[in-house]
Structure formats: structure tokens, C-alpha cells
N, C-alpha and C positions, 0 to 999 in steps of 0.2 A: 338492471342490476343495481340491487341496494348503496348505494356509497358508503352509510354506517355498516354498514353487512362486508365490504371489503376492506374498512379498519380495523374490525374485529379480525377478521379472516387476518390478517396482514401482522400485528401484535400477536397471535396463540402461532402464525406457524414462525416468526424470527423468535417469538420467546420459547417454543420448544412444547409448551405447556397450558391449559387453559387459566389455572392461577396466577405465573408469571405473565400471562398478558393479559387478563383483567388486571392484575396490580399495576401494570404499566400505564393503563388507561383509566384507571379508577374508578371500576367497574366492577361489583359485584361478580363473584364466580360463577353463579348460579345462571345470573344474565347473559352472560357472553354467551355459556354451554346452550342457552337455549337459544339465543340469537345463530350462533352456531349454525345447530341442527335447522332453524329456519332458512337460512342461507341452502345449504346442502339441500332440504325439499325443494325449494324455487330450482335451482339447477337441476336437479333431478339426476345427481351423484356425490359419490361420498369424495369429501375433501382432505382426508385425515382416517388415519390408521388409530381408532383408542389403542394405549400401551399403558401398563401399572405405571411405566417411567415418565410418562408423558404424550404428548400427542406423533404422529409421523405421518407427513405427508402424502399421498396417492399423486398417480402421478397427474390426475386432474388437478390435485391440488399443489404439483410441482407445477406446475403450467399454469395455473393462474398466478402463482407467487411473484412470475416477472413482468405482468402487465400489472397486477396491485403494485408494487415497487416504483413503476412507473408513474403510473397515475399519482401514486403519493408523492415522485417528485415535483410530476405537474402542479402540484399543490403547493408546494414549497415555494416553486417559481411564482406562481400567482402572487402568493401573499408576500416575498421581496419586490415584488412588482408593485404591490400598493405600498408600503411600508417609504419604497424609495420617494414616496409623495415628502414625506418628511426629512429624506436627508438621511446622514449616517447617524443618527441620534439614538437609534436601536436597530435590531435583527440580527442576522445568526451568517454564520461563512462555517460551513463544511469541506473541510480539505481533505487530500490524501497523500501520500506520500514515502516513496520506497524506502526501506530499514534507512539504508547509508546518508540519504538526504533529510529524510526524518529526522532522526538521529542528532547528524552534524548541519545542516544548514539552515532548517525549523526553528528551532529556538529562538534564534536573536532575530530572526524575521516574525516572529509572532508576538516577541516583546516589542519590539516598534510597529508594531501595526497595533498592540492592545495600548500603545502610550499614546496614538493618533485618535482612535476610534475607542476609547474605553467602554461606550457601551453596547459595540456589537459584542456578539455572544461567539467568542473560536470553538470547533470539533475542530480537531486533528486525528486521524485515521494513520496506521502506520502498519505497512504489510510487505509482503515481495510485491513488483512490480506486476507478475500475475493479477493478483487479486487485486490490488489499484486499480486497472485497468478495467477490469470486472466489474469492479462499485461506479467508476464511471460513466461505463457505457451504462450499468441498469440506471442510473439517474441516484443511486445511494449518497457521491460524493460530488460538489461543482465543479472540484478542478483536483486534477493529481498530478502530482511531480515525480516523474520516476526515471533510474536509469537506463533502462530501456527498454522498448516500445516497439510491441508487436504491429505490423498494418492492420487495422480493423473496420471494417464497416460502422462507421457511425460516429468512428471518434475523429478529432482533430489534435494532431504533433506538433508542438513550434517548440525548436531547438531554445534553450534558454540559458544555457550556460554549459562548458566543459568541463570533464573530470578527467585526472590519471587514476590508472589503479598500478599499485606498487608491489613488487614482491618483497615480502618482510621479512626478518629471521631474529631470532635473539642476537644481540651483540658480540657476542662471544663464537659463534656458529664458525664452522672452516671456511664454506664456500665466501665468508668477506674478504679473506687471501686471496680470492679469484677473482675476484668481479673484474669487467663486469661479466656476467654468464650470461650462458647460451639459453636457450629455450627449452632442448633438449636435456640440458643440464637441470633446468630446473623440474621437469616432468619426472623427472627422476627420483627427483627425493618425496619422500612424502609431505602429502600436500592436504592442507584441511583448508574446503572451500563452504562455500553458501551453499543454501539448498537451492534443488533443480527450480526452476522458475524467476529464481535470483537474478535480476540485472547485470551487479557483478558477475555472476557467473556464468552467465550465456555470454559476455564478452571474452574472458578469459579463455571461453572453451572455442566461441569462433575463432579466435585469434593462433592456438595451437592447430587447431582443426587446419589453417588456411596452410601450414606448416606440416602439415600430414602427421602430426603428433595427437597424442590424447591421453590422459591421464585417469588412472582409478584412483578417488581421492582415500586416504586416509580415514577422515572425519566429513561429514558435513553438516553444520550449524547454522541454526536460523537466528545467528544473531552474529552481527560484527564483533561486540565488545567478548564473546566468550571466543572467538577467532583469535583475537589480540594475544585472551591470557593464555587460552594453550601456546600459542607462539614462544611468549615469552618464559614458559614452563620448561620450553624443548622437546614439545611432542613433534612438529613439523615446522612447515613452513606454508605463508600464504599469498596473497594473493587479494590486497586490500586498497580501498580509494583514499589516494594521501590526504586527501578532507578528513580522516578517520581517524590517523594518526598523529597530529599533530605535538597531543603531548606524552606521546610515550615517546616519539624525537627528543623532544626537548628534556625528558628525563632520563634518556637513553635506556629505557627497558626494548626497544624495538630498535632496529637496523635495517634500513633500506637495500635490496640488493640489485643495482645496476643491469640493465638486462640490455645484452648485445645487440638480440636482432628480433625481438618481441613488443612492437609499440602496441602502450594499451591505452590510448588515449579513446574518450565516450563523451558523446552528446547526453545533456539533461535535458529530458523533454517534458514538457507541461500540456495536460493532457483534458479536453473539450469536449463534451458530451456534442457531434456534429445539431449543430440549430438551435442549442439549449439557448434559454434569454438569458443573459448575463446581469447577473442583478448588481448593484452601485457598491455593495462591500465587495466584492470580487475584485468590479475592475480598482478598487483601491488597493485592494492587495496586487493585484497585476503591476499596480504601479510602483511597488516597491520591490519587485521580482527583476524589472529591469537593469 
């Protein structure tokens, strides 16, 4: 199997298109298209669906798209492999990382690892924990930090740090007269959560769940920060990681609501492609995750 023939392949089916992934590769259209069709003769099946809108996969050519992906990590790892001959002087750290930690813990960790190391090259990846997990195991991302972390063949969990998640309300709301409330209480009111696959929200919902409660949300948003402003609009009530809210505390647009008999305390887990080599920008960042 060609190796050029599976970076083409690999470029036209994540760009969608034969154009957007000759342009990625800076590679004439015309080249690819026929590189293309040469690959697809060699195997002796078609890898792509033509569409006026672009290219679509077959499911050969969904089947091969995750050993290409692989093998392109393979690649990655190699050439950090050599690169570390030199030391942190150059190369590249591809992270991942769920909305909430993204988000709120990223930042000032990625400023001080670019004021140690200024000329490796940062990606930051930033999605539900789902899909983090997902770029991991294919070899997409070297390391993902997520709230929580399905068991999976292949990968490696090591707890790295805890989080609360808080139930929140506008300042002004009734139930601050009561606190702290019940669990039940809170099932009650309408509630705008994260979307299914959410970290946040498979804790939330185990945690009712253990309590023989469940809830039908309201809303649910794939983003914290639009969670926040309905809060504090007064459409409902949520269900967020106090890492999240800091300064709407501090400027009193949100309210904490005390919760009787619902702990929602979560492990952050940092997430290991099992056997991956760990290349020398990594483990320096590992070393400031500590």
C-alpha cells in the first residue's frame, strides 16, 4: 500500500473534498483526483462516493480512514522521536480537552508552558468528553483531559485532579430562602443541562439516577458559557463546575444553591493513547499538570 496514496486518501476524506485537501497538501487538484483513482485501482474498490457537494466515503473507505489516522499518528510519533535529539528547541504538543476544563483550566496552563518552551508549536482540541476520548484512542490527540472517562480498550486514566459541579440560579431566585435543597427539589424546576455525551452531565444524571430521580431538561447546550447566561436571564436553573463560575460569583450575576443530600464531587482524568511513545513536549507539560 502506497504511503503517498494514504496521505492523499487521508487529506480529501477529513477535508470533505478533493480541492480542500489538495489545498491542504499543496497539491494540484487534478493530481490528487488522479492519485486518487490510482489508489482505488491498486485496491480493487471504490473509496468515495463523487457528490456535486463534495466527496462521501464508502464504507471501505470508512474502514480504512482509521488505520490512515493511525499510521499518521505513527508518523507524528516518529518524527517527535527524532526532533527530541535536540531538546525542547522545536515540535508540536497536540492536546485535547473537555468544554469545562478547556475552557477554565487551559489557558493559564498553556500560557506557562508557551513562556517555558516558546518554540514548540500548541494545538488545543476542545470538545465533550465523547469525542476527546475518540481523538485519543484514534491517535488524533497525545493526551486529553476530560471530565469523565468511559473504560476503553486502549486508553490509559490517571486521575489528575477534582472538581465540584454546583447547582446555580440567578441571585434573586425563591429557592435561595430554602437552601440548602433537596435533590428532589431541584429535579423539579427546570433545568438547562450540557449535551448527552457531556462529562458534566453523565455525573449529574448518575448521581440523580443513584437517588431514583431523573430529569427532562429544559434546554440542552453545548456550551457552558451560554448555560451561565440563560441562568442568569431566568429561563432555569443549572447544574455547572464551580471552576466555571468564578466570576459571575464575584460579580453576583449567579448564586450557588446549597444541596442537602446530592454530592457532586468528579475526578479529572488525563487520558493516554495505551503504549503511545511519549514524546519530551508532553512529558513537560505533564509536568506542569501536576
Amino acid at each position: 500500500m502506497n504511503q503517498n496514496h494514504l496521505h492523499l486518501f487521508l487529506a480529501v476524506a477529513e477535508e470533505g473534498s478533493v480541492s480542500r485537501g489538495a489545498a491542504r497538501l499543496f497539491i494540484s487538484q487534478p493530481a490528487v483526483s488522479k492519485q486518487i483513482g490510482e489508489f482505488e485501482a491498486s485496491l480493487g474498490r471504490k473509496l468515495f462516493e463523487r457528490h456535486p457537494k463534495g466527496m462521501r466515503l464508502t464504507d471501505a473507505g470508512k474502514l480504512l480512514l482509521g488505520y490512515a489516522r493511525r499510521l499518521a499518528a505513527l508518523e507524528r510519533e516518529a518524527e517527535s522521536a527524532l526532533a527530541e535529539l535536540e531538546g525542547l528547541e522545536r515540535g508540536s504538543l497536540t492536546l485535547g480537552a473537555s468544554l469545562t476544563i478547556g475552557a477554565y483550566l487551559m489557558p493559564e496552563l498553556l500560557a506557562e508552558y508557551h513562556r517555558r518552551y516558546p518554540q514548540i508549536t500548541l494545538t488545543l482540541e476542545i470538545a465533550n468528553t465523547d469525542t476527546i476520548q475518540h481523538m485519543v484512542r484514534e491517535g488524533q490527540l497525545e493526551i486529553g483531559l476530560t471530565e469523565g472517562f468511559a473504560e476503553e480498550a486502549g486508553l490509559e486514566a490517571v486521575v489528575f485532579a477534582e472538581d465540584e459541579l454546583v447547582a446555580v440560579a440567578p441571585p434573586g431566585h425563591p429557592l435561595r430562602q430554602e437552601t440548602p435543597i433537596t435533590a428532589e427539589t431541584l429535579c423539579r424546576q427546570p433545568l438547562i443541562l450540557r449535551e448527552p455525551g457531556s462529562g458534566t452531565r453523565e455525573v449529574f444524571e448518575r448521581a440523580i439516577s443513584a437517588q431514583g430521580l431523573s430529569v427532562t431538561p429544559l434546554m440542552s447546550l453545548g456550551s457552558t458559557e451560554a448555560i451561565k447566561r440563560a441562568v442568569a436571564a431566568g429561563v432555569g436553573l443549572a447544574v455547572v463546575s464551580r471552576l466555571a463560575i468564578t466570576l459571575e460569583l464575584e460579580t453576583h450575576r449567579l448564586a450557588v444553591l446549597p444541596l442537602a443530600d446530592l454530592p457532586l464531587n468528579r475526578s479529572l482524568h488525563r487520558l493516554e493513547r495505551r503504549g503511545a511513545c511519549r514524546s519530551r513536549a508532553l512529558s513537560a507539560f505533564l509536568e506542569l499538570l501536576v
